[in-house]
C-alpha positions as CSV (number, residue, x, y, z in Angstrom):
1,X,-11.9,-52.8,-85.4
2,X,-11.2,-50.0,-82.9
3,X,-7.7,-48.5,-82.4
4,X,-6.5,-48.0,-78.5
5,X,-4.2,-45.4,-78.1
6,X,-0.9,-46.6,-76.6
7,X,0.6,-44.7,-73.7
8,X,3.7,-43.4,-75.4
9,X,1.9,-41.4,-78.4
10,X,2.8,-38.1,-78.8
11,X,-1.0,-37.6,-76.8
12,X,-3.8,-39.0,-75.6
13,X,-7.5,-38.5,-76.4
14,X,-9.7,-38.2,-72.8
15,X,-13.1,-36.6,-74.0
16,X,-12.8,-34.0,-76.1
17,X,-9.6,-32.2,-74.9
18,X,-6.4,-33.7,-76.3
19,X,-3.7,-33.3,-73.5
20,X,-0.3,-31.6,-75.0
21,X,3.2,-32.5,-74.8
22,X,4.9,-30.7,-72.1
23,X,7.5,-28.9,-74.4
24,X,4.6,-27.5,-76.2
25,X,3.6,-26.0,-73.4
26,X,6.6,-24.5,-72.4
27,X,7.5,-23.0,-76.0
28,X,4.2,-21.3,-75.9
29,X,5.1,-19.7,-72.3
30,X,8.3,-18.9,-73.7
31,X,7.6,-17.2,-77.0
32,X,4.4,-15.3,-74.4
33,X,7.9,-14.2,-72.3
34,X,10.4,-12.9,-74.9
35,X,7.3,-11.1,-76.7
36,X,6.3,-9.3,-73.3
37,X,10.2,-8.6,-72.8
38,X,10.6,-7.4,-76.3
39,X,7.6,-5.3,-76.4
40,X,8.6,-3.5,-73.4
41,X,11.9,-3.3,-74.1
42,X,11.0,-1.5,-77.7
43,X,7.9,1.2,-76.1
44,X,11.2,2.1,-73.3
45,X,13.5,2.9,-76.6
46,X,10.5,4.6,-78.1
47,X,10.0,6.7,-75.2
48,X,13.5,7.0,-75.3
49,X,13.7,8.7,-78.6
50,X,10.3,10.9,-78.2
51,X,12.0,12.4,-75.0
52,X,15.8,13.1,-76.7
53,X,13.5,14.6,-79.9
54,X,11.9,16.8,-77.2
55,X,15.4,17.7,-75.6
56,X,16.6,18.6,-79.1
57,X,13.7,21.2,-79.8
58,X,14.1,22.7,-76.4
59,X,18.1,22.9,-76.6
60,X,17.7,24.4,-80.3
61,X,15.0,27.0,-79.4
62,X,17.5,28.0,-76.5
63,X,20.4,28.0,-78.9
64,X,18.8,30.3,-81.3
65,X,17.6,32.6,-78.2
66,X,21.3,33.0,-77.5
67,X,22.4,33.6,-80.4
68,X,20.2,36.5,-81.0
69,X,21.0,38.0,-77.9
70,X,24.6,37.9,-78.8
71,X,24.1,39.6,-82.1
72,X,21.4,42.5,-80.3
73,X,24.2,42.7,-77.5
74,X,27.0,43.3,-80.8
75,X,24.4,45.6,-82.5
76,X,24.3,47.6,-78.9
77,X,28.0,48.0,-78.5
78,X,27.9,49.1,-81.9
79,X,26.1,52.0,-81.5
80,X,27.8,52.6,-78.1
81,X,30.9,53.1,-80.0
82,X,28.5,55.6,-82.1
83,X,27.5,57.2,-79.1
84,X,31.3,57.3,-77.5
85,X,32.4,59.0,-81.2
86,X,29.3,62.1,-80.9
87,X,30.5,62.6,-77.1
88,X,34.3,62.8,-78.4
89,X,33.3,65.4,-81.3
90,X,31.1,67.6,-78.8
91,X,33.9,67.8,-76.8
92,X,36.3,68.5,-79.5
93,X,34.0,71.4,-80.6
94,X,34.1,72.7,-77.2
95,X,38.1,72.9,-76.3
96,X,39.1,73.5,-80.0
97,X,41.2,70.0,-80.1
98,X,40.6,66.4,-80.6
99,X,40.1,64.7,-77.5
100,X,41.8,61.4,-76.8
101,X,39.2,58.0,-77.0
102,X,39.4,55.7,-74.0
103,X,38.0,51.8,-73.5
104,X,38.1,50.4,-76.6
105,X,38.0,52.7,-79.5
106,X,41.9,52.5,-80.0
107,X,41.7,56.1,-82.7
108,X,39.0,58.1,-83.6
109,X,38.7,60.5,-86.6
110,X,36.2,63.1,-88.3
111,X,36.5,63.2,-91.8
112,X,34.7,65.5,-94.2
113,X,34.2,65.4,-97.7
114,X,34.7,67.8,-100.5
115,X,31.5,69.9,-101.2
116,X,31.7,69.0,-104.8
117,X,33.5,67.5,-108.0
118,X,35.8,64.8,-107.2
119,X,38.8,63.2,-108.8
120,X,38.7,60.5,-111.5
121,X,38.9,57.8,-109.9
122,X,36.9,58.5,-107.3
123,X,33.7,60.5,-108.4
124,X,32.6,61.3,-104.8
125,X,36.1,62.8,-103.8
126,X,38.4,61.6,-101.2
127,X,37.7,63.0,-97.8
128,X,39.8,65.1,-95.5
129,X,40.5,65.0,-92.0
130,X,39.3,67.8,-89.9
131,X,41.0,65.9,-86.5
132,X,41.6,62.6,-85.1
133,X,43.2,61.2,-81.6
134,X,44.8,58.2,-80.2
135,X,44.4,56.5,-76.9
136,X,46.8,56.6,-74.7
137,X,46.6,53.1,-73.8
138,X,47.2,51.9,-77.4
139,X,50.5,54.0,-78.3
140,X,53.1,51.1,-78.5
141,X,50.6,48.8,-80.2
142,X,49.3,51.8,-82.7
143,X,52.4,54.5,-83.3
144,X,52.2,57.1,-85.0
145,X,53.7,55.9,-88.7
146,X,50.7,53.5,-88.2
147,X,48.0,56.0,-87.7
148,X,49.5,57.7,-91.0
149,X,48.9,54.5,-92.7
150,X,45.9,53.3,-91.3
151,X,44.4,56.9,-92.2
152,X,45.6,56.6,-95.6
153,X,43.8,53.0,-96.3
154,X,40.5,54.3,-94.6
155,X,40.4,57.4,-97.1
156,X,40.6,55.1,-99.9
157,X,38.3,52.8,-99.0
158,X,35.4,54.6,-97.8
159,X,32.5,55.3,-100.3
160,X,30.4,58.0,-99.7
161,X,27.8,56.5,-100.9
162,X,26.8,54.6,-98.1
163,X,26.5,58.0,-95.9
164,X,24.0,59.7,-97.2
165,X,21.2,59.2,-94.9
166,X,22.6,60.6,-91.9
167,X,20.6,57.9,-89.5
168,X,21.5,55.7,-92.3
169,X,23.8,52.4,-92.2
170,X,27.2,52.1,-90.9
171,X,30.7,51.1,-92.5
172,X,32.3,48.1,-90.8
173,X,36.1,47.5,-92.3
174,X,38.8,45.3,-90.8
175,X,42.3,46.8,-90.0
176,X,45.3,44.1,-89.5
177,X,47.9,46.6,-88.0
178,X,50.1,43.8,-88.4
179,X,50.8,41.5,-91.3
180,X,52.8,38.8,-89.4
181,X,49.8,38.9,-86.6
182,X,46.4,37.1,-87.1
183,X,45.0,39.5,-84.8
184,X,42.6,42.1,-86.7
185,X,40.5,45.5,-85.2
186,X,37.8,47.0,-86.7
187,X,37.1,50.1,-88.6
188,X,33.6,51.6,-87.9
189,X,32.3,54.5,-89.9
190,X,29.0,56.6,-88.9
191,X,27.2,59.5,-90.8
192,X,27.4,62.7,-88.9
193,X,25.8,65.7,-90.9
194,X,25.9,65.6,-94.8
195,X,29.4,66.1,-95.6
196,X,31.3,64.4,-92.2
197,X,31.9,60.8,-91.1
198,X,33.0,59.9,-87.6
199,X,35.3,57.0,-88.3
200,X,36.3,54.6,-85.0
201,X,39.6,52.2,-85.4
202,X,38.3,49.9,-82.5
203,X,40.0,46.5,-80.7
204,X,36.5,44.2,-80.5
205,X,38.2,42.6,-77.3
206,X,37.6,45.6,-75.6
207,X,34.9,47.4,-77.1
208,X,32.6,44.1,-77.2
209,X,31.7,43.4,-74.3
210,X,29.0,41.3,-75.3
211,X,31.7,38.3,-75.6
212,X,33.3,38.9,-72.1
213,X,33.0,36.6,-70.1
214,X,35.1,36.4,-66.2
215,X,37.7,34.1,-65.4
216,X,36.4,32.0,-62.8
217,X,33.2,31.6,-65.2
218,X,35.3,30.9,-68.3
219,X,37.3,28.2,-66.6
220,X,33.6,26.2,-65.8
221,X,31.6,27.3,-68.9
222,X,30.9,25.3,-71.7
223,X,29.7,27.9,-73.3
224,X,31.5,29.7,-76.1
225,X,30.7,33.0,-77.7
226,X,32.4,34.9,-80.7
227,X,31.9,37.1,-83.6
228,X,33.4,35.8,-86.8
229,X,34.4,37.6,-90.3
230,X,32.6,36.5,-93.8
231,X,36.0,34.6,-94.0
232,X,36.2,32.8,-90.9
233,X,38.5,34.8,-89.1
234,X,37.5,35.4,-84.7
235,X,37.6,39.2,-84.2
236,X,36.1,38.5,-81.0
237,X,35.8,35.6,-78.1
238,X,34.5,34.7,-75.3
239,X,37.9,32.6,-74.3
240,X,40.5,35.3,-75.5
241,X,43.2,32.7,-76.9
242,X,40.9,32.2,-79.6
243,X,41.1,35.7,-81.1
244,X,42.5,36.0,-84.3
245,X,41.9,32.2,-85.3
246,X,41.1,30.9,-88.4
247,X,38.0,29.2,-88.1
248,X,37.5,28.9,-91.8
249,X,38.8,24.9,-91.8
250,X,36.5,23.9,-89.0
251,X,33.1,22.0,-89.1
252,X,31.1,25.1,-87.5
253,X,32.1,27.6,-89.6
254,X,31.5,24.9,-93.1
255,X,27.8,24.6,-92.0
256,X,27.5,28.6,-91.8
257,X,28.9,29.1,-95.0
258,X,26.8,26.7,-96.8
259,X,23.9,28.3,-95.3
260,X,25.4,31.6,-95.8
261,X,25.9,31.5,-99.6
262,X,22.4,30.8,-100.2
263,X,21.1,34.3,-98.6
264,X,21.6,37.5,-99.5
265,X,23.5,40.1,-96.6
266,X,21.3,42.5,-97.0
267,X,19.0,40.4,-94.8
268,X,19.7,38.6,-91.3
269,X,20.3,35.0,-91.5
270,X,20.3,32.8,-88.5
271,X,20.0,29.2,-87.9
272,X,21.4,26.2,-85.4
273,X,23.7,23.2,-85.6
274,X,24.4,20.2,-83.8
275,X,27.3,17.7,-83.7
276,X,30.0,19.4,-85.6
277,X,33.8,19.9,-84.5
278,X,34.8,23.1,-83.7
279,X,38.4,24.7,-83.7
280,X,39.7,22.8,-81.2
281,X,38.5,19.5,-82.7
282,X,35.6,19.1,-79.7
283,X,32.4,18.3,-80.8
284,X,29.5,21.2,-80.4
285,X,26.0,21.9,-81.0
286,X,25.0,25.8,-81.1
287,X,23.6,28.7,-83.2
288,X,24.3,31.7,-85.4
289,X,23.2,34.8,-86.4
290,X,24.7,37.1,-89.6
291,X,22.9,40.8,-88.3
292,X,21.5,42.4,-91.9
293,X,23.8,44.2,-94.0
294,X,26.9,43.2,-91.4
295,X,30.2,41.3,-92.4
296,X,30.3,39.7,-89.2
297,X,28.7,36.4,-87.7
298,X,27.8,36.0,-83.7
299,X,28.2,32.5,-82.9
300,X,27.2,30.9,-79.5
301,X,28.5,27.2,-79.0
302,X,28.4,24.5,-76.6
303,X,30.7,21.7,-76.0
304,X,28.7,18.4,-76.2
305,X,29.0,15.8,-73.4
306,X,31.0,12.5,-74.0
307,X,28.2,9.8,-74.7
308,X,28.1,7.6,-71.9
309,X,30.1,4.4,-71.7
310,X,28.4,1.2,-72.6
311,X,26.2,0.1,-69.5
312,X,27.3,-3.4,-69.6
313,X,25.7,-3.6,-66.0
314,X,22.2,-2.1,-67.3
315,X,22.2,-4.9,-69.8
316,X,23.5,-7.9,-67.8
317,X,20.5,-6.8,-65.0
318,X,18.2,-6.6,-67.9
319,X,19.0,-10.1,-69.6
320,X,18.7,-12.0,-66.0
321,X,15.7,-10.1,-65.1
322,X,14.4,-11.6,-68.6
323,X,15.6,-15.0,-67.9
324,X,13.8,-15.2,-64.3
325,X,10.6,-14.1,-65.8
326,X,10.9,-16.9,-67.7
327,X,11.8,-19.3,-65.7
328,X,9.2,-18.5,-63.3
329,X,6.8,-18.9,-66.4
330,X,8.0,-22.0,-67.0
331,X,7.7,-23.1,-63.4
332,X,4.1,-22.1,-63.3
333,X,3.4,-24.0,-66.7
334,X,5.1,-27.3,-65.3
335,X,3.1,-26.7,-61.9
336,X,0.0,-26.2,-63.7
337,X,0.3,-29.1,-66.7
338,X,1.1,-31.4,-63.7
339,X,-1.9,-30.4,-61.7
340,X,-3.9,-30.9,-65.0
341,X,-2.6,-34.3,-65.8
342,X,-3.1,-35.4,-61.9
343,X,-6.6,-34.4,-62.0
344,X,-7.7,-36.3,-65.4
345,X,-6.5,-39.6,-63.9
């Protein structure tokens, strides 16, 4: 006995093509939508990321760039100071007194050591000084009773070691004229001859000008540029009410010293970071550079931009965008079933 199919089953069999439900239909149309919509939606992040990624390499190349200038600029007003101290002991030579430094170096000094023997504690000897001057423009911040002092610390501290070659390497020593003060100089020391030093008590505000940077430029810059000790104090800055802060509790200067203490100093060390807070508790990305066989760290920063504010607008257009491709999907599918079902009566 043959079975007729009744006109409310769930289909009907005309030929060999069974004809769907409509809902069928339309789920299939919609899952082909939301898959379209998500596929695009995940190769935009995707490109996205690969283009931020691409950003990042270029901003850290650029970083490190800068950083190395800074620290071939601080090597270069280094030996300017070098060069400043052979002028200033020519001319001494020449009128029989010491002549007084200008710009930056704050005293200057020749000192000479014994030609032999030395006392017990030191087996070198202590040197002498054969002359020294002051700036002018440093006498109420460097008096006299302070040059006496300062003097005495430098003869104790220098080794004579570390002069022998007389193109050799440099002492770098830090001078606090003031304990109450945070603010610190520095003391630079340069072979001249085999039994003389040319010493150079110098304020790195001044004399490095590698971090100065102009008002009107300072006000609209967001970039940042200092020299720091091994202990995180700023000697020198780009934005001068930073000098003489401790950096040593801040995000920056954690990443350098862990990176630090794995490498010797006798070598340069250099390397970048990227969303850490800096003194003033704003976020920065940036690079560093420690020159070989230097106590001192040039750092170049950049304050990072806010992240934008959720785009509720970008995701509302994207959502009804979505929905009317899908409803025009769904539109063409009802169009299309009906035409179908019309034209198999």
């Amino acid at each position: 006995m043959l079975h007729c199919p009744k006109e409310s089953d769930r289909y009907t069999m005309r030929g060999k093509h069974p004809e769907r439900p409509l809902w069928r239909v339309l789920l299939v149309l919609t899952g082909i939508a939301l898959g379209s919509f998500g596929a695009g939606h995940w190769q935009q992040r995707s490109m996205e990321r690969t283009q931020r990624d691409r950003v990042e390499l270029v901003w850290a190349d650029s970083m490190a760039a800068q950083a190395r200038a800074l620290a071939d600029g601080l090597l270069g007003n280094i030996r300017s100071v070098k060069n400043a101290l052979e002028l200033l002991q020519s001319v001494s030579d020449t009128a029989g007194t010491a002549a007084a430094p200008a710009g930056g170096i704050v005293h200057w000094a020749e000192l000479v050591w014994p030609t032999g023997g030395g006392d017990a504690g030191n087996l070198w000897g202590v040197p002498r000084i054969l002359r020294s001057a002051r700036n002018i423009q440093y006498q109420k911040d460097f008096s006299e009773p302070m040059e006496k002092s300062y003097l005495g610390g430098v003869l104790r501290k220098l080794d004579r070691r570390r002069f022998q070659n007389p193109q050799g390497p440099f002492e770098v020593l830090r001078y606090r004229r003031d304990p109450l003060q945070p603010v610190e100089w520095l003391v630079l020391a340069f072979s001249s001859g085999s039994h003389s030093v040319l010493v150079a008590l110098v304020d790195p505000a001044r004399a490095f000008s590698a971090f100065d940077t102009p008002d009107a430029a300072r006000r609209t810059s967001r970039i940042r540029r200092y020299v720091l000790g091994n202990d995180g104090r700023v000697l020198a800055h780009s934005h001068s009410p930073y000098i003489g802060a401790d950096f040593d509790g801040s995000g920056v200067f954690g990443k350098l010293q862990s990176r630090l203490e794995k490498e010797t100093s006798s070598h340069s060390s250099e390397g970048v970071f990227s969303d850490l807070l800096s003194l003033d508790q704003q976020k920065v990305r940036g690079a560093f550079v420690r020159p070989a066989g230097l106590p001192l760290i040039t750092v170049v920063e950049r304050t990072m931009e806010d992240k934008p504010p959720f785009d509720w607008r970008r995701v509302l257009g994207s959502g009804l965008i979505a929905l009317g491709v899908l409803a025009s999907l769904i539109a063409m599918g009802t169009v299309l079933l009906t035409k179908f079902k019309e034209s198999r009566k």
